[in-house]
Backbone as CSV, one residue per row, in Angstrom:
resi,resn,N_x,N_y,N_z,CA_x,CA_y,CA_z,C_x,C_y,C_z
1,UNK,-4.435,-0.081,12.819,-4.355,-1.510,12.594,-5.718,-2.136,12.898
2,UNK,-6.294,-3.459,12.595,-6.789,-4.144,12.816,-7.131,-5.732,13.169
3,UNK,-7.145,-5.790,14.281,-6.590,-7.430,15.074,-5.173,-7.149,14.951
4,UNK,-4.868,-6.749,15.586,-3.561,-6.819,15.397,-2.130,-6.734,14.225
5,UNK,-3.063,-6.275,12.623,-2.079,-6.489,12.072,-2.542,-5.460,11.038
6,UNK,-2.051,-5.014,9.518,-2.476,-4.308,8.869,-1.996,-2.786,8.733
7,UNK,-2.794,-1.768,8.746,-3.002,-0.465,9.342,-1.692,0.411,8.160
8,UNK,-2.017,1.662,8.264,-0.940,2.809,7.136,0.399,2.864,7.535
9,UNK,1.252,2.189,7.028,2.434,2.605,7.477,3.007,4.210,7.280
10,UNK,3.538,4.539,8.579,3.624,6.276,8.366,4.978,6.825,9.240
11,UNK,5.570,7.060,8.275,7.066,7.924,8.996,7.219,8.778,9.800
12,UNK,6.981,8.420,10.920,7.316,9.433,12.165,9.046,9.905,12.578
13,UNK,8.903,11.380,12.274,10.440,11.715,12.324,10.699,12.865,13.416
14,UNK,11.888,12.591,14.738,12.352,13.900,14.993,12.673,14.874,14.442
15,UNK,12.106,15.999,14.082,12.058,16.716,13.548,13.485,17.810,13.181
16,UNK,14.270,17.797,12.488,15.735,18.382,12.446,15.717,19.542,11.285
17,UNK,16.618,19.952,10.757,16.833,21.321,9.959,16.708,20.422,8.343
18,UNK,15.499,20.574,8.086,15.386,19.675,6.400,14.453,20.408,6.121
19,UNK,15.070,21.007,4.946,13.916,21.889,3.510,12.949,21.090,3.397
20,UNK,11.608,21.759,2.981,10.458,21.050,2.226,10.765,20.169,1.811
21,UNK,11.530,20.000,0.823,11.796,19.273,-0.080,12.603,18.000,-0.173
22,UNK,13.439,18.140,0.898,14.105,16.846,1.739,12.937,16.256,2.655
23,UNK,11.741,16.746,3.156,10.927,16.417,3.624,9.686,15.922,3.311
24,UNK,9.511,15.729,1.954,9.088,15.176,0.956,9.691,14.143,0.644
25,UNK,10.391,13.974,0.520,11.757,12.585,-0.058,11.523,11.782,1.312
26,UNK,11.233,12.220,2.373,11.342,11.249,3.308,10.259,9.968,3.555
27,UNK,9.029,10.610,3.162,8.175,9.514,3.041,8.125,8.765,1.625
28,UNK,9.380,8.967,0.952,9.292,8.215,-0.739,10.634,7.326,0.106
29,UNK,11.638,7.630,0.430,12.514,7.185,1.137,11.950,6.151,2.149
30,UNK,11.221,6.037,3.042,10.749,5.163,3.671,9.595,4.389,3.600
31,UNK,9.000,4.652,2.272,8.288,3.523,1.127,6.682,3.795,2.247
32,UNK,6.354,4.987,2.492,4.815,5.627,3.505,4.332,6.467,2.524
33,UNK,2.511,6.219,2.520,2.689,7.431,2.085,2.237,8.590,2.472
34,UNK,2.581,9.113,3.687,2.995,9.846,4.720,3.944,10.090,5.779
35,UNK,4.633,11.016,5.930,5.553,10.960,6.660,5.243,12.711,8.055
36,UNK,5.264,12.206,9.311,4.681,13.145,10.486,6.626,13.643,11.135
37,UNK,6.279,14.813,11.139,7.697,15.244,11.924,7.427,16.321,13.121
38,UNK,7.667,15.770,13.962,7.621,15.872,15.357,8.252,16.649,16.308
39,UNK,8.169,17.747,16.661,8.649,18.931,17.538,8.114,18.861,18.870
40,UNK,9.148,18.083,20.084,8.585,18.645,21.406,8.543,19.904,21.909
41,UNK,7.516,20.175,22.838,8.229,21.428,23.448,7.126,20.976,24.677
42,UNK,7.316,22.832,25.506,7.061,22.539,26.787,5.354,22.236,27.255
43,UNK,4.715,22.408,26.142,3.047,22.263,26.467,2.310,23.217,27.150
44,UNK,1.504,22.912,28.211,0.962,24.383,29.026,-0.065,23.298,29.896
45,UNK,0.177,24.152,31.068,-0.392,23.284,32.140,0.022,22.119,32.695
46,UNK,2.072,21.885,32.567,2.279,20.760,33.075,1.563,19.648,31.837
47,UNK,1.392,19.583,31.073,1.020,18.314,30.173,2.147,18.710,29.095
48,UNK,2.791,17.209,28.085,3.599,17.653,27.549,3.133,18.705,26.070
49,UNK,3.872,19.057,25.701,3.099,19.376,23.769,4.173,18.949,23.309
50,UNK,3.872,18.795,21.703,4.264,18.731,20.497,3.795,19.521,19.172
51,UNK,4.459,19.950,18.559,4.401,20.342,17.364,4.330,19.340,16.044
52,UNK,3.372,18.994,15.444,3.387,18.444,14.062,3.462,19.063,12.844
53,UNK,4.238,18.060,12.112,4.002,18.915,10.732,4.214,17.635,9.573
54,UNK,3.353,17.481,8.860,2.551,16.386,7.550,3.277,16.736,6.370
55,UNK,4.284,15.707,5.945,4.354,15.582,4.007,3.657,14.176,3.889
56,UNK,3.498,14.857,2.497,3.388,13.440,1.435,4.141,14.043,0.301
57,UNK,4.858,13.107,-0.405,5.842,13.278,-1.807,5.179,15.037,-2.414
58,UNK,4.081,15.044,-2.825,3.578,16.067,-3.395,3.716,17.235,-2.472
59,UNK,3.856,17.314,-1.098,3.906,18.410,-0.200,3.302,18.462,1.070
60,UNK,3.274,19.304,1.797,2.930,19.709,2.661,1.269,19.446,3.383
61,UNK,0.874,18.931,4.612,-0.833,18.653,4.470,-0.641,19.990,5.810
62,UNK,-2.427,20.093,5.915,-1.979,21.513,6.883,-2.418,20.262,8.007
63,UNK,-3.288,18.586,7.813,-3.603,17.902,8.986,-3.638,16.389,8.314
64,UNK,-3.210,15.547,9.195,-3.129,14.253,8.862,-3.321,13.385,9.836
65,UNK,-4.826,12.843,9.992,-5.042,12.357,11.016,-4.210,11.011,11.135
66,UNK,-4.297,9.474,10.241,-3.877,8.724,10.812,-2.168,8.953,10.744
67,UNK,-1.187,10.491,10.124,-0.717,10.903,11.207,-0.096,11.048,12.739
68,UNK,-1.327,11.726,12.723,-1.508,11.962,14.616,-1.398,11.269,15.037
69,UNK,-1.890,9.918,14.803,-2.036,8.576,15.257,-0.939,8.367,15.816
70,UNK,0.129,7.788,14.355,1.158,7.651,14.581,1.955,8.451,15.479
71,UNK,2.003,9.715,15.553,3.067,10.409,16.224,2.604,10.390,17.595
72,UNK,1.305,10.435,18.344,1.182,10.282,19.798,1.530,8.524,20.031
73,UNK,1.424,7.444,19.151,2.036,6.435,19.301,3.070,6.748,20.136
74,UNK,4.290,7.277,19.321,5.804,7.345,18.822,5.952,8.156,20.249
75,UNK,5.181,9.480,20.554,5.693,10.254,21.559,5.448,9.188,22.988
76,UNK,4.417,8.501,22.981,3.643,7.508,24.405,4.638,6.796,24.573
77,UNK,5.434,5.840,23.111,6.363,4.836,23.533,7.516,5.382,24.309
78,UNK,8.068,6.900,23.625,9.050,7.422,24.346,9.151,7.850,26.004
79,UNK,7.940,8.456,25.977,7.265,8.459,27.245,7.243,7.889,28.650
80,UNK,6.875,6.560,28.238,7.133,5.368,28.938,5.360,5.356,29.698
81,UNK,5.518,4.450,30.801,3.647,4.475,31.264,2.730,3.548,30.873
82,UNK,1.667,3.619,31.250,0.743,3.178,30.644,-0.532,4.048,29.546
83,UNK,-0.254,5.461,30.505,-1.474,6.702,29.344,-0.566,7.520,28.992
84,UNK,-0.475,8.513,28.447,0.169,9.343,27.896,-0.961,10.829,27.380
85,UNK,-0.869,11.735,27.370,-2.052,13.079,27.210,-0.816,14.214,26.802
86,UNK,-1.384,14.838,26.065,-0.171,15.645,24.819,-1.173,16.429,24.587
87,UNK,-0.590,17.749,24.283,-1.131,19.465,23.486,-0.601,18.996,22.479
88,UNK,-0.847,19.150,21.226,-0.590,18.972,19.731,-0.881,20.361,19.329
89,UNK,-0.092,20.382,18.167,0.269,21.752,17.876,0.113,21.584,15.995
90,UNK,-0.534,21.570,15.225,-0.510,21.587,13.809,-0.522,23.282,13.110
91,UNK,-0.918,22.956,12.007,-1.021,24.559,11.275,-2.204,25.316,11.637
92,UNK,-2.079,25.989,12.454,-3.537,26.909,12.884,-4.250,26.111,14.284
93,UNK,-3.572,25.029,14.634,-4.565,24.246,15.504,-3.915,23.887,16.784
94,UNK,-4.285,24.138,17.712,-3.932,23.370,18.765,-5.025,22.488,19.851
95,UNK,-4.959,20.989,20.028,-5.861,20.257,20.484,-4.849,18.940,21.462
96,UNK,-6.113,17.976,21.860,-5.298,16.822,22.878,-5.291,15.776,22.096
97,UNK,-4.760,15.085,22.622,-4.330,13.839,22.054,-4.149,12.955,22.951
98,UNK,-4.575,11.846,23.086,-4.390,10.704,24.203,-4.312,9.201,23.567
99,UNK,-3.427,8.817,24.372,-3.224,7.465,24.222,-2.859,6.519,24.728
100,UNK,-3.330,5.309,25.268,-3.060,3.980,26.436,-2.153,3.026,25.365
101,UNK,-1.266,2.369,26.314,-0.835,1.298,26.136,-1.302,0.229,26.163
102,UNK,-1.548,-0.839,25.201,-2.129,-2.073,25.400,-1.085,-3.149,24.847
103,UNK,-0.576,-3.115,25.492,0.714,-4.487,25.588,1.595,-3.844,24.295
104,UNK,1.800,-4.625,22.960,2.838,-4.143,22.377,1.976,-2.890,21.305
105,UNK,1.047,-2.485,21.432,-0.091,-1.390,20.562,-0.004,-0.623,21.400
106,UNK,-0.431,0.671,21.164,-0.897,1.797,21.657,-2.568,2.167,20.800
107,UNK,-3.138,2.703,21.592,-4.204,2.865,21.188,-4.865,4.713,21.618
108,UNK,-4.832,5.197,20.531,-4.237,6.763,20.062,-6.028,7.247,20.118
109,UNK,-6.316,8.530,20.579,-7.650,9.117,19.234,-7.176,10.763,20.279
110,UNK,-8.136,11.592,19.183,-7.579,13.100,19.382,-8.766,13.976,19.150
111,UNK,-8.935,15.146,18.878,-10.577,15.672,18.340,-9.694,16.046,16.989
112,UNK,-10.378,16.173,16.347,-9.756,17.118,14.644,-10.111,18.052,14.517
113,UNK,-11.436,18.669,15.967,-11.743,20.032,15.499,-12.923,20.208,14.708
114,UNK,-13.717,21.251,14.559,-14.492,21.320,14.148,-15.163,20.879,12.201
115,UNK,-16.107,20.474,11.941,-16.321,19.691,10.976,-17.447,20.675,9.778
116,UNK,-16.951,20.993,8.750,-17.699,22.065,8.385,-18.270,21.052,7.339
117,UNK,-19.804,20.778,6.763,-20.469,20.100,6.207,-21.565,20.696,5.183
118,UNK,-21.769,20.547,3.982,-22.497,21.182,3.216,-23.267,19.772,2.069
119,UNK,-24.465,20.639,1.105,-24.487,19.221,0.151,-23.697,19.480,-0.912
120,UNK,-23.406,18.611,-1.384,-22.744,18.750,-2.802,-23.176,19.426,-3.895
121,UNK,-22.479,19.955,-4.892,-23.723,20.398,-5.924,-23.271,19.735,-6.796
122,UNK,-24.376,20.358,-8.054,-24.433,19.230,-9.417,-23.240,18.997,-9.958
123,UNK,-22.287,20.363,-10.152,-21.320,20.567,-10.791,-20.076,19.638,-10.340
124,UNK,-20.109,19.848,-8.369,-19.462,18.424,-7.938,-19.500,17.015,-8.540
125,UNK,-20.861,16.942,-8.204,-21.049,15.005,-8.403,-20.834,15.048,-9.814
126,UNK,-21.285,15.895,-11.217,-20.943,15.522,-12.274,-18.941,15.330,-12.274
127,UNK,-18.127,16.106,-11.987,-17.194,16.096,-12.178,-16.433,14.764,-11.689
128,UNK,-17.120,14.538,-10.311,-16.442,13.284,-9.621,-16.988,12.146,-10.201
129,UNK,-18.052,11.927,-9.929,-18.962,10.715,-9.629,-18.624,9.808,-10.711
130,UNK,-18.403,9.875,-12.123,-18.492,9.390,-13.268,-16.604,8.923,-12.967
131,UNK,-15.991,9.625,-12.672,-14.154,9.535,-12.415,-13.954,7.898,-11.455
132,UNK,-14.733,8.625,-10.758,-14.843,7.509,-9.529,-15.742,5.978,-10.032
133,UNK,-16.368,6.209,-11.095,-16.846,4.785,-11.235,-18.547,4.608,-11.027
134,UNK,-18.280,5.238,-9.995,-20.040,5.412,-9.145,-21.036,5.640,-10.163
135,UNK,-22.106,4.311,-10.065,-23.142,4.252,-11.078,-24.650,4.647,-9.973
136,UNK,-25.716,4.859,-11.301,-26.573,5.197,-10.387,-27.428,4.190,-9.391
137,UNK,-26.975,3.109,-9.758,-27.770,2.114,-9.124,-26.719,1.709,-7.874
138,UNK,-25.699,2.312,-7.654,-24.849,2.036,-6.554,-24.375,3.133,-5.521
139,UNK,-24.954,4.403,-6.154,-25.038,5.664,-5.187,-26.243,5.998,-4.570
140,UNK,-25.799,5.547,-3.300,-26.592,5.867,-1.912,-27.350,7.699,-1.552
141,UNK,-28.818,7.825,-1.036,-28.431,9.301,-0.827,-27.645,10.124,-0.158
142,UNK,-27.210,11.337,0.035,-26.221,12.095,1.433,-25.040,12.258,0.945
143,UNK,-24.921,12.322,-0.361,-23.593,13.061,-0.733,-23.189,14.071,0.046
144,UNK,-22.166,14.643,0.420,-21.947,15.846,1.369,-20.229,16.146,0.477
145,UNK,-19.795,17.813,0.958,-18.629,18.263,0.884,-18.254,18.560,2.648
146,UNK,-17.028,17.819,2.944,-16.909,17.937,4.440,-15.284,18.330,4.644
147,UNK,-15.193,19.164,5.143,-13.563,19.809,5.476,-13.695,19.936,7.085
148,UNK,-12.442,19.336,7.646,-11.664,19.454,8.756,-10.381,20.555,8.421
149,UNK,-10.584,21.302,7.509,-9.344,21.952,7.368,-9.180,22.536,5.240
150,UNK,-9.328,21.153,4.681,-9.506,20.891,3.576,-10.622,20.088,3.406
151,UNK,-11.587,20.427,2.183,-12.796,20.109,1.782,-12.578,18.729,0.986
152,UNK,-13.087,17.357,1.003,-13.169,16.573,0.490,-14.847,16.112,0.314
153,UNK,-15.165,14.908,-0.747,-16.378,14.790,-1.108,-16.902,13.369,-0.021
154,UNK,-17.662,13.332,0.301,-18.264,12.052,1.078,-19.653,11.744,0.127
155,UNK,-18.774,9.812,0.027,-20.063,9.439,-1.011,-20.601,8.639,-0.799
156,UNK,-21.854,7.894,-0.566,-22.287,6.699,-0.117,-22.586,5.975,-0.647
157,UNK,-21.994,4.666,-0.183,-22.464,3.395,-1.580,-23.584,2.514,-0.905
158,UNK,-24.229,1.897,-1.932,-25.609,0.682,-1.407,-24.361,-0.250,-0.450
159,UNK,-23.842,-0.662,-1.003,-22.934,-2.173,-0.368,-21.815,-2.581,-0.358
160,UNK,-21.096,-2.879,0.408,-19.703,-3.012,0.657,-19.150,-3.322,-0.685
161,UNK,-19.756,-5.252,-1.229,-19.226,-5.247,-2.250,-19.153,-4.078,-3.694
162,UNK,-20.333,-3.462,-4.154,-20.087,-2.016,-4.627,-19.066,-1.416,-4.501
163,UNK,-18.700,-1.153,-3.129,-17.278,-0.054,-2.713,-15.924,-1.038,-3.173
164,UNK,-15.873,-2.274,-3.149,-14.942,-2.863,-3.162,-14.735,-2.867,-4.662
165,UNK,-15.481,-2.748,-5.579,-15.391,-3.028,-6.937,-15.126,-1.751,-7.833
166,UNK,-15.044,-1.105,-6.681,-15.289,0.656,-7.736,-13.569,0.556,-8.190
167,UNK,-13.293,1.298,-9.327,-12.241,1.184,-10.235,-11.868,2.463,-10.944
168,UNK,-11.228,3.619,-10.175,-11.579,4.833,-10.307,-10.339,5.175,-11.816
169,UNK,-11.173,6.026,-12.398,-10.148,6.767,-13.685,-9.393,8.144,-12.895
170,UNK,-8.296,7.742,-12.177,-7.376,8.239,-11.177,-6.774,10.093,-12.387
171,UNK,-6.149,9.595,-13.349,-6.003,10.803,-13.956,-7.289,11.587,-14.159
172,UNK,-8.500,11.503,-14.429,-10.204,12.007,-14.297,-10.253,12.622,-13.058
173,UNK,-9.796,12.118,-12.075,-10.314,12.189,-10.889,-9.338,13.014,-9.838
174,UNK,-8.427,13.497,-10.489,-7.186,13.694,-9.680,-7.770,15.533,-11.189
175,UNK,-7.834,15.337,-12.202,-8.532,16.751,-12.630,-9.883,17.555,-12.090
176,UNK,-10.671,16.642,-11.876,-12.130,16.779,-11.030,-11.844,17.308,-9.663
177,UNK,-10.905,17.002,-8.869,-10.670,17.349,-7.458,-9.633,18.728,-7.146
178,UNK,-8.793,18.609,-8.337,-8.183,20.195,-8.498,-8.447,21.366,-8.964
179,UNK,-9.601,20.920,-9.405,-10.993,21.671,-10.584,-11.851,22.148,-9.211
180,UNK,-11.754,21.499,-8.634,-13.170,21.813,-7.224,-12.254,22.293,-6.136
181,UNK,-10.879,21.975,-6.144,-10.366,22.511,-4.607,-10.392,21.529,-3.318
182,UNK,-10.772,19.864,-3.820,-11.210,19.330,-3.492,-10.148,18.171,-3.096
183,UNK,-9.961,17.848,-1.976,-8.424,17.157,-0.847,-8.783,15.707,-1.742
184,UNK,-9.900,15.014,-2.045,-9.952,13.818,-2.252,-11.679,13.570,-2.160
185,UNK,-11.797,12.289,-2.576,-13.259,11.589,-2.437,-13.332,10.313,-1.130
186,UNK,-13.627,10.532,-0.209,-14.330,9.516,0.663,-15.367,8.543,0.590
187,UNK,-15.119,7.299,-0.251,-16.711,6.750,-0.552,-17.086,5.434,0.688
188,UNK,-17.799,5.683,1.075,-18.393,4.799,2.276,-19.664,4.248,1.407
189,UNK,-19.843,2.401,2.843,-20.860,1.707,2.329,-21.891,2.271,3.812
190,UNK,-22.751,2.088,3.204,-24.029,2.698,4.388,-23.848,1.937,5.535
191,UNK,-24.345,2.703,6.101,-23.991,2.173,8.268,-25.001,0.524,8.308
192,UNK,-24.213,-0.496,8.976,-24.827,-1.031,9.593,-25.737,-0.504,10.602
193,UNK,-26.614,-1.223,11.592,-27.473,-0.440,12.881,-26.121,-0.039,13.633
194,UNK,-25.423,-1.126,13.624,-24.844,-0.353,14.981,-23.551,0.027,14.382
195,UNK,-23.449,0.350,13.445,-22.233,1.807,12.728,-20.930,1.402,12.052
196,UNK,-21.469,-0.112,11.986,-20.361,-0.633,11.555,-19.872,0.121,9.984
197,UNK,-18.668,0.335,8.884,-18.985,0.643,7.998,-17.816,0.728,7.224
198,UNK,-17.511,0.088,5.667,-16.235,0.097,4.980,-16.386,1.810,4.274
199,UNK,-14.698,2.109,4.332,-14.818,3.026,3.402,-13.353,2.978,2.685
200,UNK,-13.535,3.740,1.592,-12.293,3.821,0.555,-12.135,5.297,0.294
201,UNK,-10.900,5.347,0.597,-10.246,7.482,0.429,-9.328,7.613,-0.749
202,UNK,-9.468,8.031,-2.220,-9.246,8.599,-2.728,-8.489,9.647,-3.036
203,UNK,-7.188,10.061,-3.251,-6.952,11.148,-3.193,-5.524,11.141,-3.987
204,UNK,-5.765,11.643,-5.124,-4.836,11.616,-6.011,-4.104,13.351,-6.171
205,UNK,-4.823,13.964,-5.852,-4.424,15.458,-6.031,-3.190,15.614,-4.925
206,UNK,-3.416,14.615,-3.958,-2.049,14.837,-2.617,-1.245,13.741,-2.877
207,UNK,-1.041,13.055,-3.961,-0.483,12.170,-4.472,-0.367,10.619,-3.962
208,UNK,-1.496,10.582,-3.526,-2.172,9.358,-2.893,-3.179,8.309,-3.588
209,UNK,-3.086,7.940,-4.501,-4.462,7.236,-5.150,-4.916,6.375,-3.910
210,UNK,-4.634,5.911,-3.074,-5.850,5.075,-2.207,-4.870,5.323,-1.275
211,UNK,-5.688,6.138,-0.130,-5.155,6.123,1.058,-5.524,4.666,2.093
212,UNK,-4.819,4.121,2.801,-4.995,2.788,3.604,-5.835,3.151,4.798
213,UNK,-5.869,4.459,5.373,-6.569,4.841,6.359,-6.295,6.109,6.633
214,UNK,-7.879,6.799,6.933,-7.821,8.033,6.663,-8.753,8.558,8.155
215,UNK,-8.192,9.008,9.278,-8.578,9.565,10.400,-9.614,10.846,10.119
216,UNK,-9.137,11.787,9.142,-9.817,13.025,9.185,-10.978,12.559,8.306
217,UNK,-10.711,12.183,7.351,-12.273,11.657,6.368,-13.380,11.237,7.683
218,UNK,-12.689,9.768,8.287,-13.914,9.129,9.294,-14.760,10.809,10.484
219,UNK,-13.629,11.328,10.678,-14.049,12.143,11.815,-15.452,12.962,10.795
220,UNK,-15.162,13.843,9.876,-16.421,14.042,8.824,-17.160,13.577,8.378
221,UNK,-17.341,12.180,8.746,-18.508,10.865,8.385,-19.014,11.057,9.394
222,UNK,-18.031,10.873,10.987,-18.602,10.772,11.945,-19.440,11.867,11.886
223,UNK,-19.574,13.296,12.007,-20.171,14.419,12.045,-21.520,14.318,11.505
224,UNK,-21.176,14.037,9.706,-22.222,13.469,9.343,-23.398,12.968,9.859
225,UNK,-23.037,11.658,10.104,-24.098,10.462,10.684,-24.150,11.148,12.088
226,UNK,-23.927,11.722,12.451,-24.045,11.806,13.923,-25.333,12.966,13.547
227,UNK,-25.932,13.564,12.779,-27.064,14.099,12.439,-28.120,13.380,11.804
228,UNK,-27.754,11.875,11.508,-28.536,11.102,10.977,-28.994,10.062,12.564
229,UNK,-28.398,10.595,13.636,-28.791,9.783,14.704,-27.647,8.494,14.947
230,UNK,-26.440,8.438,14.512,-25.332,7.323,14.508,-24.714,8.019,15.297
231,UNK,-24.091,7.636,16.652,-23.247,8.677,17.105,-21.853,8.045,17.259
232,UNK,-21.804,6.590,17.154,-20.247,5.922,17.225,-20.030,5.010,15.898
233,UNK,-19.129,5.028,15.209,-18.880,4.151,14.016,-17.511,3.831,14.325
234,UNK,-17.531,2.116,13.706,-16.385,1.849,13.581,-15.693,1.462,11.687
235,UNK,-14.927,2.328,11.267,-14.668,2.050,9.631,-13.893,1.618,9.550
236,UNK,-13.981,0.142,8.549,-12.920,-0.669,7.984,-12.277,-0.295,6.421
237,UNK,-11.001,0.323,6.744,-10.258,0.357,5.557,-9.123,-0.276,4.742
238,UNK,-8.711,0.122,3.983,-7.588,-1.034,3.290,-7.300,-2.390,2.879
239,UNK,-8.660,-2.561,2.779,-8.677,-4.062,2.418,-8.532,-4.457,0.892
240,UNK,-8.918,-3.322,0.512,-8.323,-3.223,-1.094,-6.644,-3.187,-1.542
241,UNK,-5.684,-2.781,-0.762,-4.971,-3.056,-0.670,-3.954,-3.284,-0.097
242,UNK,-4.586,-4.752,0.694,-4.013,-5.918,1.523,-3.246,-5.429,2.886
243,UNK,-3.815,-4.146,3.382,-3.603,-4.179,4.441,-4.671,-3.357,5.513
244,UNK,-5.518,-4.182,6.146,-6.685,-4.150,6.981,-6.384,-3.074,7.821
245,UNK,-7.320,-2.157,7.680,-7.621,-1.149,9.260,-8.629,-0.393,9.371
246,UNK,-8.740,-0.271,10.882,-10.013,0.262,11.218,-9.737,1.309,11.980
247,UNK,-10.581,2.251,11.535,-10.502,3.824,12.164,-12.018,3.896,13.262
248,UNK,-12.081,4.200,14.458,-13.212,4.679,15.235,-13.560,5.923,15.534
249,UNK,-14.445,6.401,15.419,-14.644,8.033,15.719,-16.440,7.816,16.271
250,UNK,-16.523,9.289,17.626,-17.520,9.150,18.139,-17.920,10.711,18.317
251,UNK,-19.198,10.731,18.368,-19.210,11.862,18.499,-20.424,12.838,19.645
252,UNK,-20.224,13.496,20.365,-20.962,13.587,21.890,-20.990,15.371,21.535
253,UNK,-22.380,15.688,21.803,-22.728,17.111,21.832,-22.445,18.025,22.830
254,UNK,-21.582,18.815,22.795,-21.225,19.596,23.605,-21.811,21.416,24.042
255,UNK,-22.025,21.817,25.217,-21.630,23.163,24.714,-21.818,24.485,23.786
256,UNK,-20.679,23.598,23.048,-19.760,24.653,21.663,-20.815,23.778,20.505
257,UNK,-21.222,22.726,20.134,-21.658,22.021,19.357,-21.096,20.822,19.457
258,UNK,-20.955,19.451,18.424,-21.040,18.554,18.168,-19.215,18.351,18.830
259,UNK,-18.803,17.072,19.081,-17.624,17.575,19.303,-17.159,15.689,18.738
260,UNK,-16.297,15.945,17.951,-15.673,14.135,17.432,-14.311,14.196,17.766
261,UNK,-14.542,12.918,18.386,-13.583,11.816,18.666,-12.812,11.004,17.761
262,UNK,-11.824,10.577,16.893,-11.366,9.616,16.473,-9.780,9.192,16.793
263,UNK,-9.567,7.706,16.294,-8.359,7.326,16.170,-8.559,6.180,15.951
264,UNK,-7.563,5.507,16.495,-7.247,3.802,16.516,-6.143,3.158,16.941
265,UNK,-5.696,1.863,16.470,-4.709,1.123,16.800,-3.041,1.338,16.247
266,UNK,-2.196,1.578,16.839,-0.891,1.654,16.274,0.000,0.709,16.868
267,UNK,1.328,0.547,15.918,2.159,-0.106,16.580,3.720,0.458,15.806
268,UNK,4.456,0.270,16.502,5.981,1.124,16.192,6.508,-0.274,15.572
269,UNK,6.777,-0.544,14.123,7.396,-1.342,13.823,9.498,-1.530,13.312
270,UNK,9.443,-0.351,13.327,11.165,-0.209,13.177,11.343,1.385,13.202
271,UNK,12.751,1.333,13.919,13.644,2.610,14.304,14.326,2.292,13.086
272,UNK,14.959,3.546,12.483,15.684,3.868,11.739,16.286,5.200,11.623
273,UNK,18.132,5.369,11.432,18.595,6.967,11.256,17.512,7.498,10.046
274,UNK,17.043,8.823,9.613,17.273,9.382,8.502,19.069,8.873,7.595
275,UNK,18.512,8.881,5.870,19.511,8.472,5.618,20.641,9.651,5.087
């Protein structure tokens, strides 16, 4: 969310005995377009865990950050407290998750794990770039291919208004991204100094034409810029369609290497049975 209002609406479900395919129906059923289903168990080390697991109508994600969001929300409210700290459990992954209470919000972020980053090649940007709208007088340099899991394209625009006007040929672009193997297009407007920055997520191949907010994209921006010398950004999404939010991700060198931070603002707006 942002100021208080806005943000992806996303179906957080106790997790019960439902086929794929009833599990798919659930986020068309509750009008998201994502839906997180939620497995407690015992954790390790005295902290609790959970098990996640991501549809969207089209299927199965192996990670879904604003997601996560939602579901350490959902687990904190149950919880009770003021902090809440969770083992998360996805496909292949296990990481933390934390989140404070701030009056009727919770305020969520998690790591996503390592950020694998490359440049694009020709064959990419020809396939996308033209789908997507992106002219040459409005593409920024630093194209990149960036996967947290699944590979998507990161694109940079001169200026917000630019990003706001782009008008993508969704059937083009939804062939271009299944042609490459490719989760979706991330197009960002270049960093303010201090990291401020809109972006718009793409992703028609997971049956998403505009995602409202996208956790794992920002965390691969973050990575990004965090080699360009940016090490905290805050990204404003969904304003294209009419519902405002902002994703934060930071990122602090560790160790092991680079290590990112993201999340943001949630809020639990209605309980409901499965129907």
């Amino acid at each position: 969310m942002r100021g208080g209002r806005g943000g992806s609406p996303t179906a957080v479900v106790d997790d019960v005995a439902l086929t794929d395919e009833e599990r798919r129906r659930v986020a068309v059923t509750a009008g998201t377009s994502h839906a997180v289903f939620v497995s407690v168990d015992d954790g390790r080390q005295g902290v609790p865990g959970a098990s996640l697991r991501f549809f969207t109508a089209e299927g199965e994600l192996p990670a879904c950050g604003h997601g996560t969001v939602a579901a350490l929300a959902f687990l904190a409210e149950r919880a009770g407290g003021a902090e809440y700290l969770a083992t998360l459990r996805t496909a292949g992954r296990v990481f933390n998750g934390w989140c404070l209470r701030e009056k009727a919000q919770f305020r969520a972020a998690f790591e996503p794990g390592p950020v694998d980053l490359r440049e694009a090649t020709p064959v990419e940007r020809e396939l996308v770039l033209p789908a997507l709208g992106v002219t040459a007088d409005s593409l920024a340099p630093g194209i990149r291919v960036a996967s947290v899991g699944r590979p998507r394209l990161l694109v940079p625009i001169t200026t917000r208004p630019a990003l706001a006007a782009l008008d993508p040929d969704f059937v083009r672009l939804r062939a271009g991204c299944d042609r490459l193997g490719l989760l979706g297009c991330y197009v960002y407007s270049v960093p303010t100094p201090d990291g401020r920055v809109a972006a718009r997520m793409f992703a028609p191949s997971i049956g998403v034409a505009e995602d409202i907010a996208n956790a794992n994209s920002t965390a691969c921006l973050a990575a990004d810029l965090a080699g360009r010398g940016i090490a905290d950004i805050a990204v404003d999404m969904g304003d294209s369609l009419g519902s405002p939010s902002t994703i934060t991700a930071t990122t602090r060198h560790g160790s092991s290497g680079s290590l990112v931070r993201v999340g943001g603002a949630a809020q639990i707006t209605a309980t409901a049975p499965l129907p």
